[in-house]
C-alpha positions as CSV (number, residue, x, y, z in Angstrom):
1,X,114.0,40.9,119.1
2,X,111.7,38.1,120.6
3,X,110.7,35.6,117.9
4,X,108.2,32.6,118.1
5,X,107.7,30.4,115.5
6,X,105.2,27.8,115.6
7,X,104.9,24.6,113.4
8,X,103.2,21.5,113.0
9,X,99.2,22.2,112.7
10,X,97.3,20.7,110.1
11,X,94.3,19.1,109.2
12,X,93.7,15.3,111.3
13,X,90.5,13.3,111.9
14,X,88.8,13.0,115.1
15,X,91.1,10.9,117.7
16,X,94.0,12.0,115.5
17,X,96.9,13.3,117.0
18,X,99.3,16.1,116.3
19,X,102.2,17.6,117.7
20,X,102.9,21.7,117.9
21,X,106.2,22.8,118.3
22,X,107.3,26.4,119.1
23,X,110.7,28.0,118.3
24,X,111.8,30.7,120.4
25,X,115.1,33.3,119.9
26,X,115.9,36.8,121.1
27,X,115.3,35.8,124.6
28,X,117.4,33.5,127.7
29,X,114.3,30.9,126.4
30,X,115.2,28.7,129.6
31,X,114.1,31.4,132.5
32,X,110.7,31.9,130.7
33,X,107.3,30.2,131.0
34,X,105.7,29.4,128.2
35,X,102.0,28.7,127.4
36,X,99.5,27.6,124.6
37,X,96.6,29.5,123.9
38,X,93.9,28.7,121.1
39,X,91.2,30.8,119.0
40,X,88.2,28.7,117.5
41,X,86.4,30.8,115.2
42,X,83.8,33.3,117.1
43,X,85.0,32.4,120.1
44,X,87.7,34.5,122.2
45,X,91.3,33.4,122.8
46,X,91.4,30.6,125.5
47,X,94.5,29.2,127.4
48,X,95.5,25.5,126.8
49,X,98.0,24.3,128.5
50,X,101.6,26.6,130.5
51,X,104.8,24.9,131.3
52,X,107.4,26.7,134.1
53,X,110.7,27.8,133.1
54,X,112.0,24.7,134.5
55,X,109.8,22.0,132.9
56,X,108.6,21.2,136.3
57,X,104.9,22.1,136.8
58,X,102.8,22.0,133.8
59,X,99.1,23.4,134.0
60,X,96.3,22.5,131.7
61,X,92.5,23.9,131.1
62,X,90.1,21.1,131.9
63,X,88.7,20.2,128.7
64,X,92.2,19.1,127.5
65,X,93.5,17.5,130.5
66,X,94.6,13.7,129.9
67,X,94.8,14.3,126.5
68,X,97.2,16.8,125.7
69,X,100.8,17.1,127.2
70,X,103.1,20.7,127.0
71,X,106.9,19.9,127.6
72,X,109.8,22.1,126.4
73,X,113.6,21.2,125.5
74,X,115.8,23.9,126.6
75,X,118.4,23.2,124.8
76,X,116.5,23.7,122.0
77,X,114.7,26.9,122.8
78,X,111.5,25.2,122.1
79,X,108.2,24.3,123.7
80,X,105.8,21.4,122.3
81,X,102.1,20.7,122.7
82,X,101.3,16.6,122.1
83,X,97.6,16.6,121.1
84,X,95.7,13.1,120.9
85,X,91.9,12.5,120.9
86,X,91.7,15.4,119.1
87,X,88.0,16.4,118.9
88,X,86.3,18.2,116.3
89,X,86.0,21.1,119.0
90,X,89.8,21.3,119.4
91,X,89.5,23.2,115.9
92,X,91.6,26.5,116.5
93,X,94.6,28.6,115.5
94,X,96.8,27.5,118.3
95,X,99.8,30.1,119.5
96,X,102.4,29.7,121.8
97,X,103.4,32.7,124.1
98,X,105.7,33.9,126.6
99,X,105.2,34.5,130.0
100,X,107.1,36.3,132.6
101,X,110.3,35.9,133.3
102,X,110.9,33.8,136.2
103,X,107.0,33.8,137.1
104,X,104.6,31.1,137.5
105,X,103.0,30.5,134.7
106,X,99.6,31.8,134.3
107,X,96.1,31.1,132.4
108,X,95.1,34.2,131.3
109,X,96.6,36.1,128.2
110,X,97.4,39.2,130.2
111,X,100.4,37.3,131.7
112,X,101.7,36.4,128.4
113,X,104.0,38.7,126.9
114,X,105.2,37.8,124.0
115,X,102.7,35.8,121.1
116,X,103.7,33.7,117.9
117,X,101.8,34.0,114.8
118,X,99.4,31.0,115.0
119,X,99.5,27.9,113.7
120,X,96.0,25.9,112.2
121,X,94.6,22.7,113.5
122,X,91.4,21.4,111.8
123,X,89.7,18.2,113.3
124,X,87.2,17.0,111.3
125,X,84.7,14.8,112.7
């Protein structure tokens, strides 16, 4: 059974930082690509930021890019998203998901297979 756990939102002021952190089990964590999606209240489900199975290639959505980093640790069967400058905008429940196995990571949700339960950030302005 595929489990993801995700820690470390919170509340932070704008330009804050945070760092996400998603714990994966039930699955060879190393041959998966892993992504980072968000949900801002009203607004659909949006991708973040995917990493390849490898750590290689990492993708980001525009609004994010130079200010947020995804990397992963193997070893530990866990992926990270490093958020700084936060904006009030970032405001969302932030999960981390699974994509397919040995694939290139995509942006939409459809390619994502398997979702953690969300994790809060709140940047207040």
């Amino acid at each position: 059974q595929v489990q993801l756990v995700e820690s470390g939102g919170g509340l932070v002021q704008a330009g804050g930082s945070l760092r996400l952190s998603c714990a994966a089990s039930g699955l060879p964590f190393s041959t998966y690509p892993m992504g980072w999606f968000r949900r801002a209240p009203g607004k659909e489900r949006e991708f973040v930021a995917a990493i390849s199975w490898t750590g290689v290639r990492q993708y980001y959505e525009d609004s994010v890019k130079g200010r947020f980093t995804i990397s992963r640790d193997n070893a530990k069967n866990s992926v990270y998203l490093h958020m700084n400058s936060l904006k009030p905008e970032d405001t969302a429940v932030y999960y981390c998901a699974v994509g397919g196995r040995y694939t290139v990571p995509g942006t939409a949700a459809s390619a994502y297979v398997y979702w953690g339960q969300g994790t809060q950030v709140t940047v207040s302005s």
